[in-house]
C-alpha positions in Angstrom: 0.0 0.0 0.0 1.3 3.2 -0.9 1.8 6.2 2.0 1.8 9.5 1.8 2.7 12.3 3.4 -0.3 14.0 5.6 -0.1 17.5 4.6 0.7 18.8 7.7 4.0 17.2 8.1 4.5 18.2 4.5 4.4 21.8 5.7 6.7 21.3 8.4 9.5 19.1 6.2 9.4 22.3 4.0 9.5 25.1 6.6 12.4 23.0 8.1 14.1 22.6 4.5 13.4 26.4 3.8 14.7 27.5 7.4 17.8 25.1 6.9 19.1 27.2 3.3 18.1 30.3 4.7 20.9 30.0 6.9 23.3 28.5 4.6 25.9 31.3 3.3 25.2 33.1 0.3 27.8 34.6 -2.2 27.4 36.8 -5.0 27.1 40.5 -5.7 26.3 43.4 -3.3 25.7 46.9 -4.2 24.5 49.7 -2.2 21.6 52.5 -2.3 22.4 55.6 -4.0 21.6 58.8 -1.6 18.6 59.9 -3.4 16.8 57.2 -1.5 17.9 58.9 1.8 14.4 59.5 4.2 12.6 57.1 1.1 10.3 54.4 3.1 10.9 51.0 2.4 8.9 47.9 1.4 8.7 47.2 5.2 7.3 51.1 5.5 10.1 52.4 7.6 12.5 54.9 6.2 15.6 54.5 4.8 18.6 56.4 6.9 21.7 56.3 4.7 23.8 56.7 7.8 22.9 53.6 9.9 23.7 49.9 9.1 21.0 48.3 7.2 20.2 46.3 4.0 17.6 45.0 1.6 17.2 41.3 1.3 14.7 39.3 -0.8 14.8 36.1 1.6 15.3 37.4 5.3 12.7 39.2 6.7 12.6 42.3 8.3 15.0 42.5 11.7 17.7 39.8 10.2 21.0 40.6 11.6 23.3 39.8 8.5 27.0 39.6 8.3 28.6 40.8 4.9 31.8 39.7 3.4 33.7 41.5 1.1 36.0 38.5 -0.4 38.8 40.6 -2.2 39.8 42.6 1.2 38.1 40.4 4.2 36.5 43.7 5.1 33.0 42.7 7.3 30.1 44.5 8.5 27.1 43.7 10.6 23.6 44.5 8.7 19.6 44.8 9.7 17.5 43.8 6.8 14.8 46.9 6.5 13.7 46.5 3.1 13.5 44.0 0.2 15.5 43.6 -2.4 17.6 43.7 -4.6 15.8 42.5 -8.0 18.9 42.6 -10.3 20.4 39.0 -11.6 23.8 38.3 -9.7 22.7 41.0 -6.7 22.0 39.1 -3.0 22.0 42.3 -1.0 21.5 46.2 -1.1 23.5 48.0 1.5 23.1 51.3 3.3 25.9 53.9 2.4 27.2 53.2 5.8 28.0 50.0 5.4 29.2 50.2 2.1 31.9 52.6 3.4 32.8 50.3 5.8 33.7 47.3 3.2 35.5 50.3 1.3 33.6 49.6 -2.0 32.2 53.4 -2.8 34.4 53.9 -5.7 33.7 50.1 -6.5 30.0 50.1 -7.0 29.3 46.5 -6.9 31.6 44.0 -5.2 31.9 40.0 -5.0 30.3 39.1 -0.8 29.8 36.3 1.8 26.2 36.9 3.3 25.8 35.1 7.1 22.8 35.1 9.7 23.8 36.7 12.8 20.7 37.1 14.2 17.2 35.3 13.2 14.2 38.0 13.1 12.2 36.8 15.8 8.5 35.1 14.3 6.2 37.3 12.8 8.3 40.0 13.3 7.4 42.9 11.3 6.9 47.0 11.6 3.2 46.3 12.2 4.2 45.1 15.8 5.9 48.2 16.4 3.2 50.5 15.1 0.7 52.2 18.2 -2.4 49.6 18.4 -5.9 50.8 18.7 -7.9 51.4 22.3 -10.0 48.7 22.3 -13.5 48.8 21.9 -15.6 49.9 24.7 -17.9 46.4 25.4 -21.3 46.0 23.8 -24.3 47.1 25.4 -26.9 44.6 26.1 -29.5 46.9 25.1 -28.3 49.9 23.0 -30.0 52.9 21.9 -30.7 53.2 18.4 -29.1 56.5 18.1 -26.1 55.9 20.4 -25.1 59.4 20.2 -28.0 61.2 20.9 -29.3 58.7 23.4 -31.9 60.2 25.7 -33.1 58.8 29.5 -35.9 56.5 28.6 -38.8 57.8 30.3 -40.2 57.1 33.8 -42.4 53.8 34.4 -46.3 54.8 34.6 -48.2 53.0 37.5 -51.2 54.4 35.6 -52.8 50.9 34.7 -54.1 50.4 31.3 -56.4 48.7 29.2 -55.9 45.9 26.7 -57.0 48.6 23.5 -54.8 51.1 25.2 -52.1 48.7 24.9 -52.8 47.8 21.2 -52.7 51.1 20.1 -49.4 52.0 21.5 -48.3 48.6 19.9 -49.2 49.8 16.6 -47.9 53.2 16.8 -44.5 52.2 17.9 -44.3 49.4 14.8 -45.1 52.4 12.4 -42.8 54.9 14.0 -39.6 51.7 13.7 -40.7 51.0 10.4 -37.6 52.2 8.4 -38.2 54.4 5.8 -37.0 53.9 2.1 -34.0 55.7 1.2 -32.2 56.2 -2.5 -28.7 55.6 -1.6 -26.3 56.4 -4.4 -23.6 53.8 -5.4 -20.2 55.6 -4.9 -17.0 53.7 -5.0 -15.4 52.7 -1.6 -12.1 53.9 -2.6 -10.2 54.8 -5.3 -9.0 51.7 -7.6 -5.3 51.2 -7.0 -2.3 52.6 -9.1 0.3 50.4 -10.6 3.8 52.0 -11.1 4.7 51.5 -14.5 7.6 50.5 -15.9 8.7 48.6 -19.3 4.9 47.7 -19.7 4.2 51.6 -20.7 2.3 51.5 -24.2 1.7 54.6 -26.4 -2.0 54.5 -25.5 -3.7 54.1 -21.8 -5.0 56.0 -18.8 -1.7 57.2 -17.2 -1.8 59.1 -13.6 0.3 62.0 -13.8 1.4 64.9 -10.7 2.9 67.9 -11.6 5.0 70.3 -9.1 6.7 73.4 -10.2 10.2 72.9 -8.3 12.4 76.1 -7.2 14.8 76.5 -10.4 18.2 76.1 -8.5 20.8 74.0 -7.7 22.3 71.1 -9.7 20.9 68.2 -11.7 22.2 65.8 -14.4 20.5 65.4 -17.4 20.3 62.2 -18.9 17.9 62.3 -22.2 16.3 64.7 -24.3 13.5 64.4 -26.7 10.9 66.6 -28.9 8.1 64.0 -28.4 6.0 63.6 -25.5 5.6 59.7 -25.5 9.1 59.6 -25.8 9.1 61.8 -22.5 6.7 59.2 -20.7 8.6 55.9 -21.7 11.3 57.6 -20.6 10.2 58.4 -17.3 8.7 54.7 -16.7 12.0 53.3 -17.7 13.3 55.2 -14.7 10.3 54.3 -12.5 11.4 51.2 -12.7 14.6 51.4 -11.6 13.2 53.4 -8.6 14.0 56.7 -9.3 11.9 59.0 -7.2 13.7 62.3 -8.4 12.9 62.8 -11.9 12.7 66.3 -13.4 11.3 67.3 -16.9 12.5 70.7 -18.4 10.1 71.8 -21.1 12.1 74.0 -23.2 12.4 76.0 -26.6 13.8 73.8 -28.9 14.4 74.0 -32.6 12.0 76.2 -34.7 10.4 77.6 -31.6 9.0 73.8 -31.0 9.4 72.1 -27.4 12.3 70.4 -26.3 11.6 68.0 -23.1 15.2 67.6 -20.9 14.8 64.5 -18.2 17.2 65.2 -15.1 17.5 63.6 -12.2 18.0 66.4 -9.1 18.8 68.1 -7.5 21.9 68.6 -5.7 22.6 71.7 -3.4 25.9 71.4 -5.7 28.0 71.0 -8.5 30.3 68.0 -6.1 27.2 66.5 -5.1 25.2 66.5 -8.9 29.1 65.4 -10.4 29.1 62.0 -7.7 25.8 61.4 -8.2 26.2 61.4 -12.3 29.4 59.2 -11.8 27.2 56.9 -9.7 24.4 56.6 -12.2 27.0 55.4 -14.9 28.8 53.0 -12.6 25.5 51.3 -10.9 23.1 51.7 -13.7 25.1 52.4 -16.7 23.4 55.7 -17.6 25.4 58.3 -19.0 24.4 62.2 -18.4 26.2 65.7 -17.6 25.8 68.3 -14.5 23.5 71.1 -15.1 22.5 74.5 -13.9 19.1 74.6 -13.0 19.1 77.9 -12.5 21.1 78.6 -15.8 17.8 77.9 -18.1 15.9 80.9 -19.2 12.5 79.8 -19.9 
């Protein structure tokens, strides 16, 4: 007779199995988070400090103390997971700027690591935990009013005796005062349907959300396309999206035959050091090439 597993030891062969390679060592690339992410929340809804030791993992939950490698100069650091990530082939871990000075691989970019569990997240551990819970609910009333809010003392108890007909007509006024009365209530949606950030599925035609903000023209940026379409614009910008750029500029200007010209920068800086690190960033990390601009050189 053949035997099978019950499903319920099936699920706790493959937690075990899972837990086990979770804290086998994993090699492969790290990288770390560029500072326009600094005060950006995470998936885990906290917010990313570029000064303290922290990560992005795809496997470890939030809380995981990790232990990171580097494998060229022995160089270690002790990590908390705070976000997921990263989603790149090759990549195990994101690190904070922090940390990444500590291994010594800012001019590097993307190094070859060792990543160890330190310390398990304890279960269920997550920011929810953390977050201020709710007073609790003030118990039921047996009996409660029917307008709770504007309850009134019920009236005092007559010791005026009356008749059966008496009674009956009290019945039958207080059924036609409960009787509820019909109301037109008006379908309206609950909430607004969710937005999906878009990326390389952006198509020429769709319904696209769009916010625009008038930013103070100074400082530093670095520009990294320019085109005389709109759509063009929009893929563009998606493209970026999904590489979670957060700090995308468009610069409509006058281009050729008095026809519109639409810049995409990324800024800005307080300054040209700052805009000129962040541009040699982009190209090192992401491969994108671009040059510092003005942004208070443009006349409009």
């Amino acid at each position: 007779m053949k035997k099978t597993l019950k499903p319920a030891l099936l699920l706790v062969l493959t937690l075990c199995l899972s837990a086990a390679y979770a804290q086998e060592p994993q090699y492969g690339q790290a990288s770390f988070y560029d500072d326009s992410f600094h005060g950006s929340e995470t998936a885990y809804g906290v917010k990313y400090d570029k000064n303290e030791l922290t990560a992005a993992h795809k496997i470890h939950p939030f809380g995981t103390i990790l232990k990171v490698t580097r494998l060229d100069n022995k160089r270690s650091v002790n990590v908390k997971v705070t976000d997921k990530g990263p989603y790149l082939k090759g990549r195990v871990i994101d690190l904070s700027r922090r940390a990444a000075e500590v291994l010594g691989m800012i001019n590097d970019g993307v190094v070859e690591v060792k990543v160890e569990v330190v310390q398990s997240a304890r279960p269920a551990t997550s920011v929810a935990e953390t977050a201020p819970k709710p007073s609790p609910k003030p118990p039921a009333l047996e009996t409660a009013p029917a307008a709770y809010d504007n309850a009134t003392p019920p009236p005092a108890r007559s010791t005026t005796t009356t008749t059966p007909a008496t009674e009956a007509k009290k019945a039958t006024a207080t059924a036609a005062k409960d009787t509820p009365k019909a109301t037109t209530k008006t379908n309206t949606p609950s909430q607004e349907a969710s937005a999906k950030l878009v990326g390389k599925d952006y198509v020429p035609y769709d319904l696209y959300q769009i916010k625009l903000l008038r930013p103070a023209k100074k400082g530093y940026g670095v520009q990294v396309a320019s085109f005389v379409t709109y759509e063009n614009v929009l893929r563009q910008v998606a493209d970026l999206q999904a590489k979670s750029f957060d700090n995308i500029l468009v610069s409509v200007e006058k281009g050729k035959d008095n026809k519109p010209m639409y810049k995409i920068i990324l800024g800005n800086f307080a300054n040209e050091a700052q805009a000129s690190n962040y541009r040699n960033n982009l190209k090192r990390k992401y491969k994108i090439n671009g040059f510092v601009v003005d942004l208070g050189a443009t006349q409009y």
